[in-house]
C-alpha positions in Angstrom: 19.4 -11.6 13.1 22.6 -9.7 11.9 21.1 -9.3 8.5 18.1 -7.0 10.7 21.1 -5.3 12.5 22.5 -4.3 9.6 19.7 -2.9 7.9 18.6 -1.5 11.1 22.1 0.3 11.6 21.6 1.3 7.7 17.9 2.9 8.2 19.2 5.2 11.3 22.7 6.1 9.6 23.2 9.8 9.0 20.3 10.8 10.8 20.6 11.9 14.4 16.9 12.9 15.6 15.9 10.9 18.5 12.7 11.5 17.5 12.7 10.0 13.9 15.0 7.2 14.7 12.6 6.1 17.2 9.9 6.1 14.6 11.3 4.2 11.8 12.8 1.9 14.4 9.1 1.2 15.8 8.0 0.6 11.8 11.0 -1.3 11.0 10.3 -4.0 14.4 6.9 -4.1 13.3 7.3 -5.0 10.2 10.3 -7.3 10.4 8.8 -9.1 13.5 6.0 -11.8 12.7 3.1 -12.2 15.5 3.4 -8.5 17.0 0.2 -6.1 17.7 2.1 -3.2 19.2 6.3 -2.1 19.0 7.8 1.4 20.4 8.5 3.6 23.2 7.6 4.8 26.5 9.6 8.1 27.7 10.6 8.6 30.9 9.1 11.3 32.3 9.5 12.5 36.2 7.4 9.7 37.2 5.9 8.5 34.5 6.6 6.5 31.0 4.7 8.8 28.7 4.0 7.6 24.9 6.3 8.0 22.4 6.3 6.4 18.9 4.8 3.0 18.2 3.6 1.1 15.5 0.2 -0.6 16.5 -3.1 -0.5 18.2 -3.8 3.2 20.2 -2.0 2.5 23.8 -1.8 3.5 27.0 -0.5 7.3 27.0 1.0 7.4 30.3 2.7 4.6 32.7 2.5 5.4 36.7 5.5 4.5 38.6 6.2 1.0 39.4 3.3 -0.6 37.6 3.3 -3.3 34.9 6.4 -5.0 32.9 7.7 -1.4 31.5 8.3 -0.1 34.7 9.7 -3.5 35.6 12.4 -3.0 32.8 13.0 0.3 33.7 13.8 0.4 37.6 15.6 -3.5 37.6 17.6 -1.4 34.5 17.0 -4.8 32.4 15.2 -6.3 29.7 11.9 -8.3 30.9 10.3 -10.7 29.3 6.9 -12.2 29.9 5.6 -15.6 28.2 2.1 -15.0 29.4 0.9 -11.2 30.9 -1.6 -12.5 32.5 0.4 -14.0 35.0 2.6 -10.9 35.7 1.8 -8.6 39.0 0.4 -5.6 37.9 0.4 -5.9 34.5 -1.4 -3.3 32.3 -3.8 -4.6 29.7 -3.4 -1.5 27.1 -4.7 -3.9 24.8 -6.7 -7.0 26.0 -5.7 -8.8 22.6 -1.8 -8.9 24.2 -0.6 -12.2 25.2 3.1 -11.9 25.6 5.4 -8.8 26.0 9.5 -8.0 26.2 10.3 -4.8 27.6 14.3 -3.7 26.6 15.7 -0.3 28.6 16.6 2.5 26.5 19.7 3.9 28.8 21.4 7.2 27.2 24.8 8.1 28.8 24.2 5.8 32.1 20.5 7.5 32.5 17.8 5.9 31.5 16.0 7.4 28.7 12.6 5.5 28.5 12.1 1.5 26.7 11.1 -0.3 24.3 8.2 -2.6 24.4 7.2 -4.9 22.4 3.8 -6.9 22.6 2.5 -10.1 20.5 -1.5 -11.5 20.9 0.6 -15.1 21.2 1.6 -16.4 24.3 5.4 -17.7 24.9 6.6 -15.3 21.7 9.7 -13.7 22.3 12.8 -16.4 22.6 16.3 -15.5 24.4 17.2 -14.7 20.5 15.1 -12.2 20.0 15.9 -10.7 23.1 19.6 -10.6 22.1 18.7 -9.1 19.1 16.4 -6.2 20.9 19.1 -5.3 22.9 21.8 -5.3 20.4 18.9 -2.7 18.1 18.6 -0.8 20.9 22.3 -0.2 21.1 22.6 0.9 17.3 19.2 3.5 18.1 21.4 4.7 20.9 24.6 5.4 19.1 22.6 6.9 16.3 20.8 9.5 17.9 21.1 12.2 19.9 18.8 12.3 23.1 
């Protein structure tokens, strides 16, 4: 995993668009991360997650407060991680193929900014690794990038 954090850090250096970084940063989970159908962002937006980039399947364009596992992430202010969606309160099925899903907060100066989510068509497949390492990429797109 520090191998990806590396070449992560290396991909975002010397550019400071929030806006790009988030884009390559989508691709690069996508394609680094085995067993995934979608990866990127949701911004926060009054009160709403609205779409940002992804790699994937077309998704859900805008979150209303409080429902499913990104809004979770967002108002506990933590990552969430789900083994099985269909066994999560109010989750919502932007793609029915989903089976699992880890959401990671994107917080910019103490705010929060939006997240990251990240969903796989197979059940139980994000480990307590990966999550370390989402959080940790997260961090690098953070310091990178102006917001």
């Amino acid at each position: 995993m520090l191998l990806r954090l590396k070449q992560l850090a290396s991909l975002l250096d010397g550019q400071t668009d929030w806006l790009a970084n988030c884009a390559n940063f989508s691709a690069f989970i996508f394609q680094e991360i085995p067993q995934l159908n979608w990866a990127g962002f949701y911004r926060l937006q009054g009160d709403e997650l609205v779409l940002g980039p992804f790699q994937g399947k077309v998704a859900c364009s805008r979150l209303k407060r409080g429902k499913g596992v990104c809004w979770a992430a967002a108002e506990k202010g933590q990552t969430v991680l789900v083994p099985n969606v269909h066994v999560f309160p109010g989750h919502i099925a932007c793609d029915s193929a989903s089976q699992s899903e880890i959401v990671v907060p994107v917080v910019v100066q103490g705010k929060l900014w939006g997240v990251l989510d990240i969903d796989s068509p197979v059940k139980n497949r994000f480990t307590q690794q990966e999550q370390d390492f989402l959080e940790q990429a997260v961090q690098i797109l953070v310091q990178s990038s102006q917001f």
